[in-house]
TITIKOL-895437 format. One record per residue (C-alpha): x, y, z; chain; residue number from 1. Coordinates in Angstrom, 2 decimals. Each point is the difference from the previous one (the first is absolute). Layout:
BEGIN
{{X Y Z} A NUM}
...
END
This chain:
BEGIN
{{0.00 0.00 0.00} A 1}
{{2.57 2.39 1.02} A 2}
{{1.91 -0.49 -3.40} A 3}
{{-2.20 1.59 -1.37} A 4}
{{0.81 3.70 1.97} A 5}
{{3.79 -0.50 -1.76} A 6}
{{-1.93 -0.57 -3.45} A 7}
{{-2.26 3.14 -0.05} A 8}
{{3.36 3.06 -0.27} A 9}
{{0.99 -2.28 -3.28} A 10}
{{-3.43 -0.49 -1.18} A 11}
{{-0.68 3.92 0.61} A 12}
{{3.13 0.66 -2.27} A 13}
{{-1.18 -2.27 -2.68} A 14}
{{-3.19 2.15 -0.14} A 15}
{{1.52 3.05 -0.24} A 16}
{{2.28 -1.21 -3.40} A 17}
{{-3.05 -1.28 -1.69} A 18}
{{-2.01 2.87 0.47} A 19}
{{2.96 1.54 -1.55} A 20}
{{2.80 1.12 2.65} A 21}
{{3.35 0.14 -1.67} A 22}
{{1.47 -2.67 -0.21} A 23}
{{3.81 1.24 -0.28} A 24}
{{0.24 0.68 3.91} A 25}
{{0.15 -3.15 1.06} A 26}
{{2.38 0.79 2.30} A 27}
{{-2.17 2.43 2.19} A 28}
{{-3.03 -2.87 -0.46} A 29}
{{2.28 -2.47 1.69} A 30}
{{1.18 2.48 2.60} A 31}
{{-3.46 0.77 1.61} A 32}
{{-1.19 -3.57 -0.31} A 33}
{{3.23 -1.22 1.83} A 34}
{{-0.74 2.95 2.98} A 35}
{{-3.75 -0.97 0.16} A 36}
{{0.79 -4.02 0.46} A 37}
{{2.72 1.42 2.81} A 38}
{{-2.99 1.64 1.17} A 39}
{{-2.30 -3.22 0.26} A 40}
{{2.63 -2.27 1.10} A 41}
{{1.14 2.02 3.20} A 42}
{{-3.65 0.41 0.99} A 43}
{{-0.76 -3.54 -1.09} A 44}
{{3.43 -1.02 2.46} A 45}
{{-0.95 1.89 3.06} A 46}
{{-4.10 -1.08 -0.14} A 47}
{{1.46 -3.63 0.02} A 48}
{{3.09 0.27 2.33} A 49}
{{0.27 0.60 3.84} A 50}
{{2.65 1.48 2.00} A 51}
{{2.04 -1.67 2.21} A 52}
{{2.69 0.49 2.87} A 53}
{{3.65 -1.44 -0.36} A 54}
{{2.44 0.15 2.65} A 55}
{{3.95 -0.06 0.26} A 56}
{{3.11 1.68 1.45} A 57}
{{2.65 2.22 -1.05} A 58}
{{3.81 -2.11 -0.67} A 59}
{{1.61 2.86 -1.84} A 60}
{{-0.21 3.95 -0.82} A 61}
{{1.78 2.07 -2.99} A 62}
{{0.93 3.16 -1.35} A 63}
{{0.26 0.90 -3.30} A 64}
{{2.30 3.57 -0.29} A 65}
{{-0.72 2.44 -2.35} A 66}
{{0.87 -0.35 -2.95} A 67}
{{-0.09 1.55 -3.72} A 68}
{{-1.25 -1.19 -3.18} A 69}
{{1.20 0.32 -3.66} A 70}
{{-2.60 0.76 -2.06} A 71}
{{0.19 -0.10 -4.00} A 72}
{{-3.20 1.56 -1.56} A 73}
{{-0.67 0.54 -3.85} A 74}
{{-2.32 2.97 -0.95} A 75}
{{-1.32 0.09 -3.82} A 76}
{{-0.37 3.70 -1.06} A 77}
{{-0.61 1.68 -3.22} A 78}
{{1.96 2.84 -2.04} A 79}
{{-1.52 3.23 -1.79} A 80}
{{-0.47 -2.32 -3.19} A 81}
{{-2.30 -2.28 2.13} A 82}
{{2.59 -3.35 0.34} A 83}
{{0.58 -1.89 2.53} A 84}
{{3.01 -0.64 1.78} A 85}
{{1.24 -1.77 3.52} A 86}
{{1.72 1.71 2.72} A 87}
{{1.31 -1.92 2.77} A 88}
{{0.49 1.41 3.11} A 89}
{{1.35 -1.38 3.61} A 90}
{{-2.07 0.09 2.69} A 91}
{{1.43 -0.43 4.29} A 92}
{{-2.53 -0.96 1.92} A 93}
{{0.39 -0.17 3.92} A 94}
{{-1.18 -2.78 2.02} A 95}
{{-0.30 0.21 3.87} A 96}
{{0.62 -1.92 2.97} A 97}
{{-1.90 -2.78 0.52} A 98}
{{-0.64 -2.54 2.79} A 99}
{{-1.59 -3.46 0.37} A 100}
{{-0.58 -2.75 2.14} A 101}
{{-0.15 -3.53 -0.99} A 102}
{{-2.38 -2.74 1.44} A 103}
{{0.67 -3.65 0.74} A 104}
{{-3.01 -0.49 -2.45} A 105}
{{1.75 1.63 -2.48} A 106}
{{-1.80 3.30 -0.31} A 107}
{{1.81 2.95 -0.20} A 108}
{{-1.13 3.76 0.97} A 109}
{{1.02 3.36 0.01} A 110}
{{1.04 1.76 3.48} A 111}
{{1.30 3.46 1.34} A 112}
{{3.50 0.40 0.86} A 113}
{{-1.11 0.32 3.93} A 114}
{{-1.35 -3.73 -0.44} A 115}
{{3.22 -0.96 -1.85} A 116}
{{2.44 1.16 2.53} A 117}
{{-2.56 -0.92 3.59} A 118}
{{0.17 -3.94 -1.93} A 119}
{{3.73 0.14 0.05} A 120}
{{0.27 1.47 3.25} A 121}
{{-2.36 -2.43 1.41} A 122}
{{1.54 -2.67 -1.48} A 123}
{{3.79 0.83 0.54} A 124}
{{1.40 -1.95 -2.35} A 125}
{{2.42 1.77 -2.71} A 126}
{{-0.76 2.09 -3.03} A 127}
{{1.12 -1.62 -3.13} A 128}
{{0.80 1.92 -3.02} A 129}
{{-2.38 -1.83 -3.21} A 130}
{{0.79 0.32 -3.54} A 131}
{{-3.33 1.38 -1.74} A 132}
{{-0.99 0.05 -3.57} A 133}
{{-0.98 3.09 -1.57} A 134}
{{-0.69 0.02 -3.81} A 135}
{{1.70 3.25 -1.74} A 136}
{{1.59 0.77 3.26} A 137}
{{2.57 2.60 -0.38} A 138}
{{0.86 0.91 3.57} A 139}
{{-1.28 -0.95 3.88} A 140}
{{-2.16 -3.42 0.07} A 141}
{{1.98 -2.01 2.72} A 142}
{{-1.89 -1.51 2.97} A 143}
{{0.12 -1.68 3.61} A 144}
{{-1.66 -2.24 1.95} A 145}
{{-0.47 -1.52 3.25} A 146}
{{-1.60 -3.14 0.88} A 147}
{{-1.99 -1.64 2.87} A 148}
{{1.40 -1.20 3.08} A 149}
{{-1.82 -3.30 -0.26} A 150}
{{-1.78 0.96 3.54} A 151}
{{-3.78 -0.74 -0.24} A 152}
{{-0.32 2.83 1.98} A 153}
{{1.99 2.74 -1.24} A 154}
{{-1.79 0.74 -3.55} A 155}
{{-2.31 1.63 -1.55} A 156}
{{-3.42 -2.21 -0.71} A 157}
{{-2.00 1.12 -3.19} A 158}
{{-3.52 -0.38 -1.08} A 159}
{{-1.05 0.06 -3.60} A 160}
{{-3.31 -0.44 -1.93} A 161}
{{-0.04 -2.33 -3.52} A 162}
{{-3.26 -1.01 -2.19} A 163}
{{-0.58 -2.84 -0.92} A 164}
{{-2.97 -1.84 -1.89} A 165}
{{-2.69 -0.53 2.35} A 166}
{{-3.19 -2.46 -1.91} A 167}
{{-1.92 0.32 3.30} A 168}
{{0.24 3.76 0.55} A 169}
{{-3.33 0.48 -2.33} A 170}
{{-1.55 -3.43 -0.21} A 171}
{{-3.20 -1.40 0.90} A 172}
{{1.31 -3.23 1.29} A 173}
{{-0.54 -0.97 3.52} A 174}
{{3.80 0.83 1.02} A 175}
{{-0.46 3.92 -0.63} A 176}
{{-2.59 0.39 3.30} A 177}
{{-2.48 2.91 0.70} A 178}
{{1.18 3.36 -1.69} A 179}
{{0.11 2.78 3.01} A 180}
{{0.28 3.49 -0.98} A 181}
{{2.30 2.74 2.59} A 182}
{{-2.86 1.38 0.81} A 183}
{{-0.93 -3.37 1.56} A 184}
{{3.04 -1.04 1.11} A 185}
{{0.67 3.41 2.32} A 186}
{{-3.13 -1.22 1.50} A 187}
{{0.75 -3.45 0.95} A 188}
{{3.38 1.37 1.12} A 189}
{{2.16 -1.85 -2.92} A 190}
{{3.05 1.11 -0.82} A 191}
{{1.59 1.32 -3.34} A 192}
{{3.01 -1.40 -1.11} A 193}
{{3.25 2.31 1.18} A 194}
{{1.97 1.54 -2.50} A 195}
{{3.53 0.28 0.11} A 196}
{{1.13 3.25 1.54} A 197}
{{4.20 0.38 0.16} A 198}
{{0.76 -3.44 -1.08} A 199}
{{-1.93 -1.30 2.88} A 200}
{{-4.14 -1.65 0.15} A 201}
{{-1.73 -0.34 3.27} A 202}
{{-0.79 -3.72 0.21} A 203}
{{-1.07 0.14 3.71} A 204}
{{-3.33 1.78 -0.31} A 205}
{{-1.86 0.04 3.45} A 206}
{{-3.99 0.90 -0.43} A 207}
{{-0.96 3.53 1.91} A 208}
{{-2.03 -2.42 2.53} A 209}
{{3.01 -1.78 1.22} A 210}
{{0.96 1.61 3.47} A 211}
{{2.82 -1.91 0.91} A 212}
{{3.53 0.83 -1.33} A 213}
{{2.39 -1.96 0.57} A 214}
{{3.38 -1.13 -2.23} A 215}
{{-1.94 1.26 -3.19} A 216}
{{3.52 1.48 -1.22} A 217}
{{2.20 -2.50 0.94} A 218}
{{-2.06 -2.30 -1.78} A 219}
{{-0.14 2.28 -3.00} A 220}
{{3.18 -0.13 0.09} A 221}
{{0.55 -3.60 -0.26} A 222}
{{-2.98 -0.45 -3.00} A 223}
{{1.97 2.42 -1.71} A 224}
{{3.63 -2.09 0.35} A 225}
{{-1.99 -3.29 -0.94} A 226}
{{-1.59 1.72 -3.04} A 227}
{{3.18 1.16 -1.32} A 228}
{{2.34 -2.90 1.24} A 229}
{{-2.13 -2.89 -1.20} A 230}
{{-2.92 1.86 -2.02} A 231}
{{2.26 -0.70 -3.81} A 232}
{{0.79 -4.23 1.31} A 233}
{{-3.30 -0.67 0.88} A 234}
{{-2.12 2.41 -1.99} A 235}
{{-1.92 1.18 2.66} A 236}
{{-1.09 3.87 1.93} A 237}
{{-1.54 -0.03 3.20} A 238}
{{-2.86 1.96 1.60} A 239}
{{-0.96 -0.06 3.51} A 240}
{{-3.65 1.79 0.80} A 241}
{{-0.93 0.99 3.33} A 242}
{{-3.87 0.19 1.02} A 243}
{{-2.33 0.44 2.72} A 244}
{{-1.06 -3.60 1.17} A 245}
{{-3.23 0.72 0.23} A 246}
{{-0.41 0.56 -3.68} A 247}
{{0.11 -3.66 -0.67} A 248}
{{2.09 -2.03 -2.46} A 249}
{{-2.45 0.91 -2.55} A 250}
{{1.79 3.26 0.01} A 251}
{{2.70 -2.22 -1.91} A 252}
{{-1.99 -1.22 -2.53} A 253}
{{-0.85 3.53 -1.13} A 254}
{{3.63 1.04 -0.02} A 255}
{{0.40 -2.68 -2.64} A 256}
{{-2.78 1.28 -1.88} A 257}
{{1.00 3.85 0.31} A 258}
{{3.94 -1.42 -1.20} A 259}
{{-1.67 -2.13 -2.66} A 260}
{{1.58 -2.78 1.49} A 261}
{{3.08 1.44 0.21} A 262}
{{2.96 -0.36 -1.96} A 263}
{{1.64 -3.65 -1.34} A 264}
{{3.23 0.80 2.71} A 265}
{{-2.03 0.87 2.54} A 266}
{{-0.14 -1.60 3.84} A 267}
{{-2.84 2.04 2.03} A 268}
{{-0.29 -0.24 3.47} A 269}
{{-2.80 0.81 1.72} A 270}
{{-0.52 0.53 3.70} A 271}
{{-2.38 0.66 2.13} A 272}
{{0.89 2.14 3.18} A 273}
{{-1.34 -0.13 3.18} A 274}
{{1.72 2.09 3.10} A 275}
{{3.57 -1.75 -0.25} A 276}
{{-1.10 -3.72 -1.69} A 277}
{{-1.00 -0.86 -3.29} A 278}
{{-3.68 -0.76 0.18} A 279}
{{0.24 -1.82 -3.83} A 280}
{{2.56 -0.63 -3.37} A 281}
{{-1.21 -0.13 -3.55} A 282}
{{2.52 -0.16 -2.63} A 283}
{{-0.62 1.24 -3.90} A 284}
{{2.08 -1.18 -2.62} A 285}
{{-0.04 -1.98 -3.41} A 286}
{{2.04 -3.11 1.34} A 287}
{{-1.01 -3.51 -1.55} A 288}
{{0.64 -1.81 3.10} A 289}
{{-0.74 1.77 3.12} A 290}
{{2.55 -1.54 1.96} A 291}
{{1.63 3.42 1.34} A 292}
{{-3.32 1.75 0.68} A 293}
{{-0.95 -2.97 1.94} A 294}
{{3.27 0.31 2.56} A 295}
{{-0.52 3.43 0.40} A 296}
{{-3.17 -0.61 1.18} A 297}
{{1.09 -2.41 2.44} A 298}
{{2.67 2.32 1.21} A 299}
{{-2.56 2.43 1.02} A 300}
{{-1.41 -2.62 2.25} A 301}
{{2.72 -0.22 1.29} A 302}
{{1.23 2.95 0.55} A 303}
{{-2.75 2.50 0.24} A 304}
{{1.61 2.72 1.82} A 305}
{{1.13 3.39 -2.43} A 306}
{{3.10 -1.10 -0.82} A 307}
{{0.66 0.60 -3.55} A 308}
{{3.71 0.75 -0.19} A 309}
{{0.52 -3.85 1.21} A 310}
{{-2.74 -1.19 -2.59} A 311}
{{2.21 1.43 -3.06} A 312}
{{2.69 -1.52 1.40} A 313}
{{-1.88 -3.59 0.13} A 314}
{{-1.94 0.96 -2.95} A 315}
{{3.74 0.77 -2.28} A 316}
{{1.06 -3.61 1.37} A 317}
{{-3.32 -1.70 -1.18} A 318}
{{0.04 1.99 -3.38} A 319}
{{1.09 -4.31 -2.38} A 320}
{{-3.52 -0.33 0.80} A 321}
{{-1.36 2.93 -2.40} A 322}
{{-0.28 -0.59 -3.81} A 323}
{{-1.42 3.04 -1.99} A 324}
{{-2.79 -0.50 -2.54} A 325}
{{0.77 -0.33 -3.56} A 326}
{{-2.29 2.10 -1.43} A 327}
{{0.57 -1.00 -3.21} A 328}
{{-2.45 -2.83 1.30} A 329}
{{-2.64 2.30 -0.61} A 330}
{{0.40 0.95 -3.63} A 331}
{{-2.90 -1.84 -0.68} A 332}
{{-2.37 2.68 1.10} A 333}
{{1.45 2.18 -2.93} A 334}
{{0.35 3.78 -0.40} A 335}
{{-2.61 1.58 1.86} A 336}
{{-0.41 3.02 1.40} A 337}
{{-2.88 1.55 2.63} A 338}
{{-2.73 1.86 -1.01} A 339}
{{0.86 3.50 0.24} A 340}
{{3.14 -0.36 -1.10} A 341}
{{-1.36 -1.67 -3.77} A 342}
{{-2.06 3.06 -0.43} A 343}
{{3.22 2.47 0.83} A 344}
{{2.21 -2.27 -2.80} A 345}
{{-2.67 -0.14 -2.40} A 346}
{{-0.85 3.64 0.29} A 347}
{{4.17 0.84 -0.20} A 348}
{{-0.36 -2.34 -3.49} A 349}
{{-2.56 1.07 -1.88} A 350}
{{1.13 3.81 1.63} A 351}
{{3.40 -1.22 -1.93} A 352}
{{-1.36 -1.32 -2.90} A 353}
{{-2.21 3.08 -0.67} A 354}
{{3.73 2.17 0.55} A 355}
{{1.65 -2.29 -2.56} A 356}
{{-2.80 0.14 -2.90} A 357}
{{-0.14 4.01 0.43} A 358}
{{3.98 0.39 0.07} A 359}
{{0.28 -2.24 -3.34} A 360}
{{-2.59 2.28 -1.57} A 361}
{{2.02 3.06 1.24} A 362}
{{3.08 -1.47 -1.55} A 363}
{{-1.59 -1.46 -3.29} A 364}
END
């Protein structure tokens, strides 16, 4: 069905030559049917993809110096009599510092020089001078770096969103649960997803009606060290949600719901608080076998006391029991997407399509 929506700019085109555009620019015909597919196919990506949260940890930061480029540029320009000839001109173009750090996940990002120089610091270990590669470069371009440690503790942990295809985001199928709008969810007291703020995500989120605090930030903490030490091995990003007991486990269910299930590397936790024990567990994720979700539960028995920092620790020791869904398991449901968000691409099409026919007649 949706082929169809990269068939219309084409089909648009080929109405505008036989109704007599001209055919000799070709080119500019290609040109805006190429841009209006780009159009359609980053819509069509993001109505069918989800965002989710990858974790890791800094092993290295650089600096690329300054440096100046050779540039070799060739002008055409025309004499008094009208003919043409080439003038070529060079061109210095200046480049300046920049500074990354590089993940154990093998993302890379740009930094400020304060962020460059507190990692080495931190660390302590020795600035190395780096050869760097600089096309055209005519002066400057050299580089340093300085590289992690190898304490746990003393780096920098990093949070990062990717998309991915998601088949169950906008189907029908029993998997994708009730839809609940934000309206709804601020009034059951469900919580959005938190976005990344300075490299960092909150993924300790304690409801407004939980009273007690207790080792909330140690326990951050910790999540945030087992995300990003174990998070790229065992494909996996961990939530812990804090509410009132008294709001019942049901409260979980409609988490699910609000997170549309939540993402494929995804291991919810959901408690329910009660002065300084843990009244009830529920645990949301995709997982096959629910082998982990089932100790975690009996850990809570266990141990019902608020004591989170200790269950990260137990829960990074227990993690050979998780296996993340392949989601590729759920191609069969095909490219869907929800209601709302068909009539936005199908408007943006024919919108498109309408664009392309009148710029070919403008042309012709």
């Amino acid at each position: 069905m949706y082929i169809v929506a990269f068939a219309l700019p084409p089909i648009a085109i080929i109405i505008a030559l036989l109704c007599g555009a001209d055919t000799g620019y070709w080119w500019a015909y290609l040109l805006i049917t190429l841009a209006a597919e780009g159009v359609i196919y980053l819509v069509f990506h993001f109505q069918t993809t989800s965002t989710e949260y990858l974790s890791g940890y800094v092993t290295s930061v650089t600096h690329h110096s300054a440096w100046v480029e050779r540039r070799e540029i060739t002008e055409t320009k025309y004499d008094s009599e009208g003919k043409s000839y080439t003038v070529k001109r060079i061109e210095h173009i200046k480049h300046p510092d920049e500074y990354f750090w590089a993940l154990n996940t093998g993302k890379s990002f740009t930094i400020t020089s304060n962020a460059f120089y507190r990692m080495c610091k931190r660390w302590g270990t020795e600035i190395e001078r780096i050869s760097v590669y600089h096309p055209n470069c005519v002066s400057g371009g050299d580089g340093e770096a300085c590289y992690w440690d190898g304490d746990e503790y003393n780096t920098q942990t990093v949070t990062y969103t990717h998309r991915y295809y998601n088949p169950v985001k906008n189907s029908n199928s029993v998997f994708r649960g009730q839809r609940i709008s934000r309206i709804e969810a601020k009034k059951l007291g469900l919580f959005d997803y938190p976005k990344t703020s300075g490299w960092e995500q909150d993924v300790l989120l304690v409801s407004k009606g939980v009273k007690h605090r207790c080792d909330y930030d140690e326990a951050a903490y910790e999540l945030k060290h087992l995300n990003a030490f174990c998070g790229l091995q065992s494909e996996i990003h961990v939530f812990i949600l804090l509410f009132p007991a008294s709001v019942g486990v049901s409260i979980a269910l409609k988490q699910r719901d609000y997170w549309e299930g939540c993402n494929k590397n995804e291991f919810v936790v959901c408690l329910g608080i009660e002065g300084t024990k843990i009244a009830w567990c529920h645990t949301l994720s995709w997982m096959d076998k629910p082998e982990l979700d089932v100790k975690v539960k009996e850990y809570f028995i266990r141990h019902n006391k608020v004591q989170l920092k200790l269950f990260v620790i137990w829960l990074r020791n227990h993690l050979y029991l998780w296996k993340r869904k392949e989601f590729s398991d759920f191609k069969y449901l095909g490219w869907q997407m929800s209601q709302s968000g068909s009539t936005l691409f199908w408007a943006i099409v024919l919108a498109l399509t309408i664009v392309v026919l009148l710029c070919s007649f403008w042309i012709g």
